[in-house]
C-alpha positions as CSV (number, residue, x, y, z in Angstrom):
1,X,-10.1,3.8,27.0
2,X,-6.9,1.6,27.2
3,X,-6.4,0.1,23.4
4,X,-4.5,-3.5,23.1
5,X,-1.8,-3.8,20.7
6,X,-3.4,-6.4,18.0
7,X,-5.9,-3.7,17.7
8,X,-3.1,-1.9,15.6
9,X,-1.8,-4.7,13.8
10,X,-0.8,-4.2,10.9
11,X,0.7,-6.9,8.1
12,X,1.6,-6.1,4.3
13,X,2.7,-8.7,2.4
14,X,4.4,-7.8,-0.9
15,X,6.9,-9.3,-3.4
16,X,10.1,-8.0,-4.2
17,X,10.5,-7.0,-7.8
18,X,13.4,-6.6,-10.1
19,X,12.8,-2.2,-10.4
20,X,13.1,-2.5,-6.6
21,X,16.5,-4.0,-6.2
22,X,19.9,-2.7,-6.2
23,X,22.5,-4.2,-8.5
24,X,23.2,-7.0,-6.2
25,X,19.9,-7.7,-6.6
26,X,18.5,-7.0,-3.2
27,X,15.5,-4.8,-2.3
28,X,17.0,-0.9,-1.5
29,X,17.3,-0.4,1.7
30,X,14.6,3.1,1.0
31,X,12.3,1.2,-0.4
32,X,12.3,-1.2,2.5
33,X,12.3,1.8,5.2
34,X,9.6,3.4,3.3
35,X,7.0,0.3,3.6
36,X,8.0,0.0,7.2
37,X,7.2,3.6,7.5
38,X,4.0,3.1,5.9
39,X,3.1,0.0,8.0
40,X,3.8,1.9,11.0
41,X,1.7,4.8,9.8
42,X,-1.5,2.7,9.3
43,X,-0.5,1.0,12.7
44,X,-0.8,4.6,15.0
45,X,-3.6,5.8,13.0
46,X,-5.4,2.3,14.2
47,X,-4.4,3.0,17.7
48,X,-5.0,6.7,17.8
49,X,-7.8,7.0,14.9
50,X,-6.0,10.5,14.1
51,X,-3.8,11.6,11.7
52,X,-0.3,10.9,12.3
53,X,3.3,11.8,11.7
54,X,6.6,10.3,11.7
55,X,8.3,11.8,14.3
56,X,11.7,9.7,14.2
57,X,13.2,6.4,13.3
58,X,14.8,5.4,16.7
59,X,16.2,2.0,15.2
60,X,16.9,0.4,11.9
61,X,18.4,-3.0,11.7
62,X,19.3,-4.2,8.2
63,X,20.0,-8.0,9.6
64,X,19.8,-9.6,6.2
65,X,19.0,-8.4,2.1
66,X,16.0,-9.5,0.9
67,X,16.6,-11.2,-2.5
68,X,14.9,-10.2,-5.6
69,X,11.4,-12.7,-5.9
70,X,11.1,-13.1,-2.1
71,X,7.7,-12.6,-0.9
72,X,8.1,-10.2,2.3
73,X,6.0,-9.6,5.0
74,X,5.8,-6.2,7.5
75,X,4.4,-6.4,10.8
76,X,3.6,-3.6,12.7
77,X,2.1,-2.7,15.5
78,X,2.2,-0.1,18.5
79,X,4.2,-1.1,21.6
80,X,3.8,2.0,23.6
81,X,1.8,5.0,23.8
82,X,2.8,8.0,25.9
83,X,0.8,11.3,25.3
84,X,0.0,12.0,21.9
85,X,3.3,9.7,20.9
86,X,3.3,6.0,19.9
87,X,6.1,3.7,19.7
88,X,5.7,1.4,16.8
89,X,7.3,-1.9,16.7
90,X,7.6,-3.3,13.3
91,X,9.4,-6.9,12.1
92,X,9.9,-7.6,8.3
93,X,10.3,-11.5,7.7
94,X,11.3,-13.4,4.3
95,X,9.1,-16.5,3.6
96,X,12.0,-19.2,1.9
97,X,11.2,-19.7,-2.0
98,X,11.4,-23.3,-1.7
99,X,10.4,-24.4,1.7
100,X,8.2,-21.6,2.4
101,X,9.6,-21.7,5.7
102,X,9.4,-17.5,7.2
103,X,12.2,-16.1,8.8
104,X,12.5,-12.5,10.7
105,X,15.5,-10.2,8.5
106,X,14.8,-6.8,9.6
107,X,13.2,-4.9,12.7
108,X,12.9,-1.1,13.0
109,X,11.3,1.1,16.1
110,X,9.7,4.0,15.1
111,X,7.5,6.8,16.7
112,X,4.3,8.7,15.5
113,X,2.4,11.5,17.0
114,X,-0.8,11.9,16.5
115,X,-2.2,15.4,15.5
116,X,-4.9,17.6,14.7
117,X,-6.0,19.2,11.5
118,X,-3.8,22.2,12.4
119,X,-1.2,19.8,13.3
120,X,-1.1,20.5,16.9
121,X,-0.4,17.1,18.9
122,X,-3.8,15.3,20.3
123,X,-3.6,12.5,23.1
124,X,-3.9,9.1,22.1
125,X,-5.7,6.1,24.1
126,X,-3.0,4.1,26.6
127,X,-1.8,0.7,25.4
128,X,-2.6,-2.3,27.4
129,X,-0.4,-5.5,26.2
130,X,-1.0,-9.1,26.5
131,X,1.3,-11.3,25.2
132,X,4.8,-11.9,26.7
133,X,6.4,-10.2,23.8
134,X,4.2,-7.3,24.0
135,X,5.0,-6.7,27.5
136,X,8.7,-6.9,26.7
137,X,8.6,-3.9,24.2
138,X,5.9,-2.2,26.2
139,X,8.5,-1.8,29.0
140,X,11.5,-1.2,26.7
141,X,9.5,1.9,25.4
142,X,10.5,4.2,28.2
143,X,13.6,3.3,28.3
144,X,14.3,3.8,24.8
145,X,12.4,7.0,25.3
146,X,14.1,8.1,27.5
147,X,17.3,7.8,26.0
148,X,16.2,9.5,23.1
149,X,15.6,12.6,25.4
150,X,18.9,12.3,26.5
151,X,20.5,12.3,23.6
152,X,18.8,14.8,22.3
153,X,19.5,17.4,25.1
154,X,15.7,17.4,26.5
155,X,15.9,15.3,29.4
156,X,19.0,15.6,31.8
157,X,20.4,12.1,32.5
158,X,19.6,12.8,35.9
159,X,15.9,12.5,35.5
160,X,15.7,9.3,33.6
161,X,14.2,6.9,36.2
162,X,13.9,3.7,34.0
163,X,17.5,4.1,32.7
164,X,19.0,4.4,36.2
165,X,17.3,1.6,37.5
166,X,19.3,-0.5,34.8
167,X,22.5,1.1,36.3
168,X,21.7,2.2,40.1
169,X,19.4,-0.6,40.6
């Protein structure tokens, strides 16, 4: 049964402290990739209800440091699921001290598979999305996938469908 993405929303909302910061006094850009990570974590395991495992960081945008004292939220959620692999979108937004006014300062794309005890991968429920946004990143997702194959050396350029068509038409 076909899952929607706000079934694996997931939001943490955290403040940055001093211990976390480098000596310009902005949160380390680890720490930050390891809350995304865990975000995204508890994002497949909602969608796939199995364990899961990072499989890669595809994309990492450090847009803007988040100051020392700034109360951060991370958003994830899954915007594609192919087999036993889940693409997880995730957003990372700074709510303004003063004005408390939230703006969006980081994004990343990661994917999870989902696995047995034994670690063996396990299929995972197909995503269905909704909003406009949703369907936007759903589509992306193979393309992005696809890429990834390429660049790896498991896919032959030749075979990826939803890349050509952005070329070939």
């Amino acid at each position: 049964m076909a899952k929607t993405p706000k079934e694996s929303l997931t939001i943490f909302t955290d403040i940055v402290l001093p211990g976390e910061s480098n000596p310009l006094g902005n949160l380390f850009g680890g720490e930050l990739l390891a809350r995304m990570d865990r975000a995204c974590s508890i994002a497949a395991r909602r969608h796939s209800h199995e364990i899961v495992v990072t499989a890669s960081v595809n994309h990492v945008a450090f847009n803007n440091a988040v100051p020392v004292g700034s109360v951060m939220t991370i958003e994830a959620k899954v915007s594609r699921a192919f087999r036993s692999s889940m693409e997880i979108y995730v957003d990372v937004w700074v709510e303004d001290r003063e004005s408390q006014v939230r703006s969006k300062v980081n994004e990343g794309i990661y994917t999870f598979v989902a696995v047995d005890k034994a670690g063996k991968p396990v299929i995972v429920p197909q995503l269905e999305p909704e909003t406009t946004l949703e369907k936007e990143r759903y589509e992306g997702a193979l393309r992005r996938k696809q890429l990834s194959l390429i660049l790896s050396g498991r896919m032959k350029p030749t075979d990826a469908s939803e890349l050509r068509k952005l070329f070939i038409g």
